[in-house]
TIVEXKOL-640210 format. One record per residue: x, y, z of N, C-alpha, C in turn. Coordinates in pm, whole numbers, padded with zeros to 5 digits, always signed. Example, Ala and Ser with C-alpha at 12.3 -4.5 7.8 and 13.67 -1.06 7.14 Angstrom:
// residues 2
+01319-00569+00780+01230-00450+00780+01320-00330+00780;+01285-00225+00708+01367-00106+00714+01290+00003+00787;
END
This chain:
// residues 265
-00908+01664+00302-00990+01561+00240-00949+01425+00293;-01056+01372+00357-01010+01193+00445-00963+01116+00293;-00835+01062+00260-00798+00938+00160-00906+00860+00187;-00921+00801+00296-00997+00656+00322-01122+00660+00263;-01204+00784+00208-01331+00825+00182-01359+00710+00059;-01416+00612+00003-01403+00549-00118-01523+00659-00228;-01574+00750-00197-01701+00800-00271-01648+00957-00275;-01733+01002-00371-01733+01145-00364-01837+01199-00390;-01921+01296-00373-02024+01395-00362-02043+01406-00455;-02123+01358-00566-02165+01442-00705-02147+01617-00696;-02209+01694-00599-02247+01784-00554-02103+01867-00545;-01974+01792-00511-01895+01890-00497-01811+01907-00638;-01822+01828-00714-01772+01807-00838-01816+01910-00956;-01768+02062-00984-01827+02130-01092-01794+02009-01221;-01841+02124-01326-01872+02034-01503-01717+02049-01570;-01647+02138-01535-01509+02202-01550-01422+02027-01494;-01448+02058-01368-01364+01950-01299-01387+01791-01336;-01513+01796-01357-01550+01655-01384-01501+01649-01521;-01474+01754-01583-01469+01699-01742-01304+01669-01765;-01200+01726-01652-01079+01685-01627-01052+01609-01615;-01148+01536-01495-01115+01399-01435-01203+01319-01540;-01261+01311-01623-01310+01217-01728-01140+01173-01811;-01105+01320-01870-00965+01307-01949-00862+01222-01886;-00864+01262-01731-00753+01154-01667-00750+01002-01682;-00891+00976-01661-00975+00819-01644-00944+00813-01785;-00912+00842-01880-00895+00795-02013-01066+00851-02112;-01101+00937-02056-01265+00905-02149-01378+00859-02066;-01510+00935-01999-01614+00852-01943-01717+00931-02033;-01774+00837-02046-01900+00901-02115-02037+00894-02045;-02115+00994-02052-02242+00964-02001-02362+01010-02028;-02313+00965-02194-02400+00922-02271-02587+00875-02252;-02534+00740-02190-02657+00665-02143-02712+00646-01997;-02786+00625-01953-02849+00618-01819-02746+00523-01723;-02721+00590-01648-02617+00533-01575-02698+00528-01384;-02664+00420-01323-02714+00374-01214-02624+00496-01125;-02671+00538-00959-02638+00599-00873-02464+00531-00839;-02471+00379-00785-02357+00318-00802-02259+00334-00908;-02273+00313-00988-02202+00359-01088-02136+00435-01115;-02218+00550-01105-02171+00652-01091-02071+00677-00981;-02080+00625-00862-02025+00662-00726-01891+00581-00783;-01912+00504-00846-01760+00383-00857-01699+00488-00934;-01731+00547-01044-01640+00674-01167-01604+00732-01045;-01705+00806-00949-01646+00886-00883-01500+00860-00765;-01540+00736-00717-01434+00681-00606-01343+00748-00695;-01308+00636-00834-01141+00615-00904-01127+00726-00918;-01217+00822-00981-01158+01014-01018-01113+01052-00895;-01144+01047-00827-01108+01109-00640-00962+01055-00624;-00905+00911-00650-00799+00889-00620-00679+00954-00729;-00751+00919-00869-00683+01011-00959-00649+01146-00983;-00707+01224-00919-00684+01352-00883-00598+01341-00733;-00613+01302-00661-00503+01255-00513-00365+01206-00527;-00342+01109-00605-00251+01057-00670-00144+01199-00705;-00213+01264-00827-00166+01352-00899-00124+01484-00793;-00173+01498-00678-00107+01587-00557-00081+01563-00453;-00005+01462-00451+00064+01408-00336+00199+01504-00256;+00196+01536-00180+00256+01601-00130+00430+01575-00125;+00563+01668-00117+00691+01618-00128+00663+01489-00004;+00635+01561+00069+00650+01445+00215+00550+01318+00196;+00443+01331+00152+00361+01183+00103+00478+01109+00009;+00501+01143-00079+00554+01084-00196+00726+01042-00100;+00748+01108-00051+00860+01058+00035+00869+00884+00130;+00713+00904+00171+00679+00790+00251+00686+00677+00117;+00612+00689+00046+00642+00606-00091+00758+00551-00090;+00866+00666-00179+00992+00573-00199+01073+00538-00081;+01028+00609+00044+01139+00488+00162+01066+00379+00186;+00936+00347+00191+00919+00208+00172+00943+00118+00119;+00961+00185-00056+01021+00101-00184+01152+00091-00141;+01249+00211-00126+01391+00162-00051+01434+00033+00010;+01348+00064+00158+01384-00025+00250+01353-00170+00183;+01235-00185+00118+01215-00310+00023+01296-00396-00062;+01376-00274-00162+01506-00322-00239+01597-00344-00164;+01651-00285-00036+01750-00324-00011+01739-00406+00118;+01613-00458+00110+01632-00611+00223+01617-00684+00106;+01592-00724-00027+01602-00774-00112+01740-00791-00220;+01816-00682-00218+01953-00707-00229+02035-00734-00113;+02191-00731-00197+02222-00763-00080+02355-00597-00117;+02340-00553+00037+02392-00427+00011+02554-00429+00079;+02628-00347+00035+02773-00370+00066+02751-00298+00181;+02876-00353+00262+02901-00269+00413+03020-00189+00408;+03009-00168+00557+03153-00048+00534+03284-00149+00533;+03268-00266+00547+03404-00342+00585+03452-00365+00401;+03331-00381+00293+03335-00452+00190+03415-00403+00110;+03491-00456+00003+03603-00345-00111+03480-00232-00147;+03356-00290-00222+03280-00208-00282+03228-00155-00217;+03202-00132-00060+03118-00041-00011+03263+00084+00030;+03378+00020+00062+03479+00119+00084+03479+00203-00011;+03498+00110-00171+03546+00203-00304+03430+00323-00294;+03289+00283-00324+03177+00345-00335+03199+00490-00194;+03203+00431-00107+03195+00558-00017+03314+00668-00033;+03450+00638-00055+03555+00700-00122+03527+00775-00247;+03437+00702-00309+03413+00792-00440+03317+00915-00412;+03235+00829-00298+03084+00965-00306+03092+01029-00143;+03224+01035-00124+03285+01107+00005+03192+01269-00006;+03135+01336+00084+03073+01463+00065+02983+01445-00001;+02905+01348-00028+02785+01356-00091+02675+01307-00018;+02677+01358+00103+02553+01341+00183+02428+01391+00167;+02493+01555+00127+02425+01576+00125+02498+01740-00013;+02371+01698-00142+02439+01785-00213+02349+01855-00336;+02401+01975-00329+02283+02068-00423+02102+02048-00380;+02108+02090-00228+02035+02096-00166+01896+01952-00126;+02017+01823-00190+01929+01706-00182+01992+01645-00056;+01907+01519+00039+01988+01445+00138+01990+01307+00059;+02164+01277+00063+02153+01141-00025+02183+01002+00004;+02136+00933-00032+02163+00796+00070+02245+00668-00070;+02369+00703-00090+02460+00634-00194+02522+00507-00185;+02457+00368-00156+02527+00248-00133+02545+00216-00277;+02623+00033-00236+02645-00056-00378+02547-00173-00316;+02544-00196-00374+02444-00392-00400+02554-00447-00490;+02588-00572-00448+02653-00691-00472+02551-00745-00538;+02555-00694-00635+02487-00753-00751+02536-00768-00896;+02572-00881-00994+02656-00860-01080+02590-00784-01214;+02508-00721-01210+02468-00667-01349+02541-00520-01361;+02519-00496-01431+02567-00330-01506+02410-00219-01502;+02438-00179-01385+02313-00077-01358+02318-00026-01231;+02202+00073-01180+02207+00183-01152+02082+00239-01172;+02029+00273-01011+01957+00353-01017+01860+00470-00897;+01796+00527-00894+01781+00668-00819+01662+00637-00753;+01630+00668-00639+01431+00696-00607+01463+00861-00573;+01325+00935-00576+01324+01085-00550+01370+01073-00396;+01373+00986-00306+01417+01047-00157+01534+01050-00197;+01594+01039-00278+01756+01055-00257+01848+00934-00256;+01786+00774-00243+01800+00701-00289+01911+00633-00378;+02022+00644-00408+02113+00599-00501+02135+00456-00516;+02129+00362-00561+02242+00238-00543+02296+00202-00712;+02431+00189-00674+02546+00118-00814+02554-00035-00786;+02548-00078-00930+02560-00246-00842+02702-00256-00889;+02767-00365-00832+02882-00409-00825+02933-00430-00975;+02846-00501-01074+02897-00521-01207+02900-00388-01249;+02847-00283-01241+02886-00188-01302+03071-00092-01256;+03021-00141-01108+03121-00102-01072+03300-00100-01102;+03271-00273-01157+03340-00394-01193+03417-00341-01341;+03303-00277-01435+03387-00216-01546+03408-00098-01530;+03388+00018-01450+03415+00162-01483+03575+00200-01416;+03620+00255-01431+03688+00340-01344+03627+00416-01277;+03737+00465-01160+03650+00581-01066+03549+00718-01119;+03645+00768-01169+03560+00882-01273+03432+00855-01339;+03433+00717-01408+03343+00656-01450+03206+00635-01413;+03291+00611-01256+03179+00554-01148+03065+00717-01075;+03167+00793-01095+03139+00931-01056+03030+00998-01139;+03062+01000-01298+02963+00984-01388+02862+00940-01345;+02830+00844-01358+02706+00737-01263+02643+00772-01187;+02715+00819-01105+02636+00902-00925+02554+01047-00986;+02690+01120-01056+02627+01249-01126+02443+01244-01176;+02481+01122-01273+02363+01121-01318+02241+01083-01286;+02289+01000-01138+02144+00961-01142+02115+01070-01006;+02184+01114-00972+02162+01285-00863+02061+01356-00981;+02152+01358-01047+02031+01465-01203+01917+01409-01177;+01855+01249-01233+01755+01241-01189+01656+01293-01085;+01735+01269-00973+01648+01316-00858+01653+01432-00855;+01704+01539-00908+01731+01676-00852+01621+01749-00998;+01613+01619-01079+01535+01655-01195+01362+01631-01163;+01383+01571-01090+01241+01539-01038+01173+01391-01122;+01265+01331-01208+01218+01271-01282+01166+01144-01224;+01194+01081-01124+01182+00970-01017+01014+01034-00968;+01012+01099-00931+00900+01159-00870+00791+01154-00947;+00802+01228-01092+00693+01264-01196+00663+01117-01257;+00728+01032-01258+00720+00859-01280+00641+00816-01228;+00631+00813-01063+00560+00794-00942+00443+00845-00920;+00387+00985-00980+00296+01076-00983+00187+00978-01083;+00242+00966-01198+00215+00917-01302+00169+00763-01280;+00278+00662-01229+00196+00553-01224+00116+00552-01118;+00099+00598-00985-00032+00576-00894-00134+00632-00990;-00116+00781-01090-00291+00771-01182-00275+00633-01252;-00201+00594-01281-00258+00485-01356-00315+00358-01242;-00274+00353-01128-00298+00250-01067-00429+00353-00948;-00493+00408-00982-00546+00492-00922-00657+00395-00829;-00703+00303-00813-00786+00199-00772-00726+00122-00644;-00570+00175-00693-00481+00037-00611-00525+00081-00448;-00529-00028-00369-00530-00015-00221-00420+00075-00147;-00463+00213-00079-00339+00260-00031-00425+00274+00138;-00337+00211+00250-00364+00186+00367-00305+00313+00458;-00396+00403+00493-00379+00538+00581-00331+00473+00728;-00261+00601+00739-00191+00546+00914-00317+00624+00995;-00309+00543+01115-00370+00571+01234-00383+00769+01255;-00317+00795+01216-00299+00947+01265-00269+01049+01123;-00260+00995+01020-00156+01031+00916-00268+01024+00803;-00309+01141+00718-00359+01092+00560-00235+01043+00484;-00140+01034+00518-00027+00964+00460-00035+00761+00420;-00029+00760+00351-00041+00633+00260+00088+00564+00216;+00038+00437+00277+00164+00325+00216+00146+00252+00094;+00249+00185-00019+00177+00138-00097+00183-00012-00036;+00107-00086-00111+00041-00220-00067+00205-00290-00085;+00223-00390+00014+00337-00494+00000+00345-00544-00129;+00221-00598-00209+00200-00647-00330+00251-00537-00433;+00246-00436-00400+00226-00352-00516+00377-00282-00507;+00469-00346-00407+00603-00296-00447+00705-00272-00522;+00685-00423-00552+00761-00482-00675+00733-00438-00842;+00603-00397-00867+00555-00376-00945+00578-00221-01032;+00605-00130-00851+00625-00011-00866+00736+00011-00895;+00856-00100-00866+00996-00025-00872+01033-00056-01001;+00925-00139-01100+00967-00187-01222+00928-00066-01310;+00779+00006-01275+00727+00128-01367+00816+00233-01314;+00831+00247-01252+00910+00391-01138+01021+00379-01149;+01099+00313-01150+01260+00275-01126+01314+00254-01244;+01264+00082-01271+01377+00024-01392+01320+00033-01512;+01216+00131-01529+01201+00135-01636+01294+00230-01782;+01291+00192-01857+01384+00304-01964+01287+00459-01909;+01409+00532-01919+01375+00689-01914+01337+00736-02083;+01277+00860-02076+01245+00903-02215+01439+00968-02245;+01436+01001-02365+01506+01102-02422+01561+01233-02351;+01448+01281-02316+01463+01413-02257+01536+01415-02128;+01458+01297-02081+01510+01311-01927+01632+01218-01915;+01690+01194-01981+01843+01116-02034+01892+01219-02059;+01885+01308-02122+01955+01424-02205+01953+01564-02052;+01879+01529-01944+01898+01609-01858+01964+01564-01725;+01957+01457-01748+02076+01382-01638+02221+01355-01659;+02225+01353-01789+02370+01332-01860+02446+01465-01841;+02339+01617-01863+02410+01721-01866+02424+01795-01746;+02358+01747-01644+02373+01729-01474+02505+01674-01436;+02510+01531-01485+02615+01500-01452+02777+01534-01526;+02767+01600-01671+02842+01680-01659+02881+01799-01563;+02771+01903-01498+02804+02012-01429+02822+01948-01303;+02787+01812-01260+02863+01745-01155+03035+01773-01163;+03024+01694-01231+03178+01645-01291+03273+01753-01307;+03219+01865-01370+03313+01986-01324+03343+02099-01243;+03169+02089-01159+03174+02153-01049+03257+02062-00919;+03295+01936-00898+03352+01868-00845+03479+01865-00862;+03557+01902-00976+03700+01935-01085+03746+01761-01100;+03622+01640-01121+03639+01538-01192+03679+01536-01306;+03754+01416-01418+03754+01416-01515+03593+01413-01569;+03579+01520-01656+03460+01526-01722+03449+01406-01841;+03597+01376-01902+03549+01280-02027+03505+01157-01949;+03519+01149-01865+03482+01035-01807+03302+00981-01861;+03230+01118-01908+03067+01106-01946+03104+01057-02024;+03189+01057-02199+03229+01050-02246+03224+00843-02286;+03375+00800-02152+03400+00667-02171+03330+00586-02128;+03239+00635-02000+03167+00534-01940+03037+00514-02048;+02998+00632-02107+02863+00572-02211+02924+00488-02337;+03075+00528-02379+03087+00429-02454+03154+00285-02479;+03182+00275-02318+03206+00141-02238+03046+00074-02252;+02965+00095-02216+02828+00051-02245+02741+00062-02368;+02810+00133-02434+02795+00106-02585+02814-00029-02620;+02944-00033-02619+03041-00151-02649+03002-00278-02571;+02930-00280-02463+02907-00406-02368+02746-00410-02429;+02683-00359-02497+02555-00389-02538+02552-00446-02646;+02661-00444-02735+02683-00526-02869+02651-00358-02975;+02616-00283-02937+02605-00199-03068+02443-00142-03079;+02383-00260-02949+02224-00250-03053+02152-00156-02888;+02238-00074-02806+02205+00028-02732+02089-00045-02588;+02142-00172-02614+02098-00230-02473+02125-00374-02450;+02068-00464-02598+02137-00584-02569+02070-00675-02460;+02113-00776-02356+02098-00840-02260+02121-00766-02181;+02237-00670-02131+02220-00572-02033+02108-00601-01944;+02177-00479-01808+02029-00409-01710+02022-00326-01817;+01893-00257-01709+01795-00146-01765+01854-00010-01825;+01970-00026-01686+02078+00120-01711+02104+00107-01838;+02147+00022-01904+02219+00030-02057+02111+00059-02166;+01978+00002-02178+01904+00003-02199+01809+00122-02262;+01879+00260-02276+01806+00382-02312+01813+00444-02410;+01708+00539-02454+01691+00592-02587+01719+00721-02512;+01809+00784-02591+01879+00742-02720+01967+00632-02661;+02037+00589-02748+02139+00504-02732+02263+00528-02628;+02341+00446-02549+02445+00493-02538+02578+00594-02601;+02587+00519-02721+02631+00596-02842+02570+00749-02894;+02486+00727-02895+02437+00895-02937+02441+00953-02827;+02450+00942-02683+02458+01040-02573+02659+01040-02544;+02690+00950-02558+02858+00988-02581+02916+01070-02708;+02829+01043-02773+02838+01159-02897+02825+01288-02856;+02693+01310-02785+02656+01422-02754+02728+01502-02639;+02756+01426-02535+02882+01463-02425+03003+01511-02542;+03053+01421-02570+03197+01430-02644+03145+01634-02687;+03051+01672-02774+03073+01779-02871+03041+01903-02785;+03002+01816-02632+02958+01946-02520+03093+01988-02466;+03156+01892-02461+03321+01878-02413+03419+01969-02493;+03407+01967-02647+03534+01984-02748+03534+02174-02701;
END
């Protein structure tokens, strides 16, 4: 199917399918007499909204290394000469490539307390976080946000906001139905996709990732333990506070160090 197509065929669209892609679009009704155009415009956005939603591992790949390369000409990333790019690579020594992901693990010299994943594999710790954990701590950290990606949860984020941005301009390569997202629309993405708070669930499946990190590695495991309730404690109590985003999640810091701690005893 050509991306670049902006229309779709009434004709190829059964009543089954169309009534899917109504649910996606939020509700279309057609009710009342509706113009040929019109119609063709429902149809464009359903076409991308259904595209969106099957993007291929390797499409969706082109995605987040664009967003990558974006954040990190926008931070500023540690080198191999730096304490924190030394500490960081010492810590995530053998983790190139691991539990069948390829991983790309820097720091950003950045002073906040956060952390976070894209589905290519993607890692970066910023320096303030770095700043309070211990190593183990820091290990925690990596664990979890590997869970992410190995959880798919970076991905299903991404799936999710292009339907919602299903309209947005995506520019096909010369040779490639493969799609970039718009320069404009970078920033925007790494805020829904990235820094946004995770649900519950998918907190509760990265935490217990990065436990079977932690002991398939023979790390200190309490380390899940101190580092969530080091960020307890740096949020004031109220499970995010001024904090980054990292601190920032439901459940709380506190109730997921709770919950480590009784996986531990």
């Amino acid at each position: 199917m050509d991306r670049s197509d902006p229309t779709i065929s009434p004709k190829t669209i059964s009543r089954r399918d169309f009534t899917a892609i109504a649910a996606l679009l939020g509700g279309v009704s057609l009710a009342g007499p509706a113009s040929a155009q019109s119609f063709g415009d429902i149809m464009g956005s359903a076409k991308k909204v259904v595209e969106a939603a099957s993007y291929s591992d390797a499409e969706m790949k082109v995605f987040f290394d664009q967003m990558s390369t974006e954040m990190d000409g926008k931070n500023p990333v540690a080198g191999p000469n730096d304490p924190y790019g030394q500490r960081l690579a010492a810590l995530s020594q053998g983790l190139e490539s691991y539990d069948g992901l390829d991983l790309d693990i820097k720091a950003y010299l950045v002073s906040d307390v956060n952390a976070f994943a894209m589905a290519n594999g993607t890692i970066r710790i910023f320096a303030g976080l770095m700043d309070q954990f211990t190593d183990d701590e820091v290990r925690y950290v990596i664990g979890h946000e590997i869970g992410h990606v190995q959880r798919e949860h970076t991905k299903k984020r991404m799936q999710g906001a292009l339907q919602k941005e299903a309209a947005m301009s995506v520019a096909g390569t010369a040779d490639s139905k493969i799609g970039a997202l718009a320069n404009s629309e970078i920033g925007k993405f790494f805020g829904d996709v990235i820094s946004a708070q995770h649900s519950q669930k998918h907190e509760r499946e990265a935490d217990d990732y990065a436990l079977e990190f932690m002991q398939d590695k023979g790390y200190d495991a309490q380390a899940c333990v101190t580092a969530l309730e080091k960020l307890e404690a740096m949020s004031g109590g109220s499970g995010g506070g001024g904090l980054a985003a990292w601190t920032s999640t439901h459940p709380s810091p506190k109730e997921r160090a709770k919950r480590m701690r009784k996986k531990l005893d």
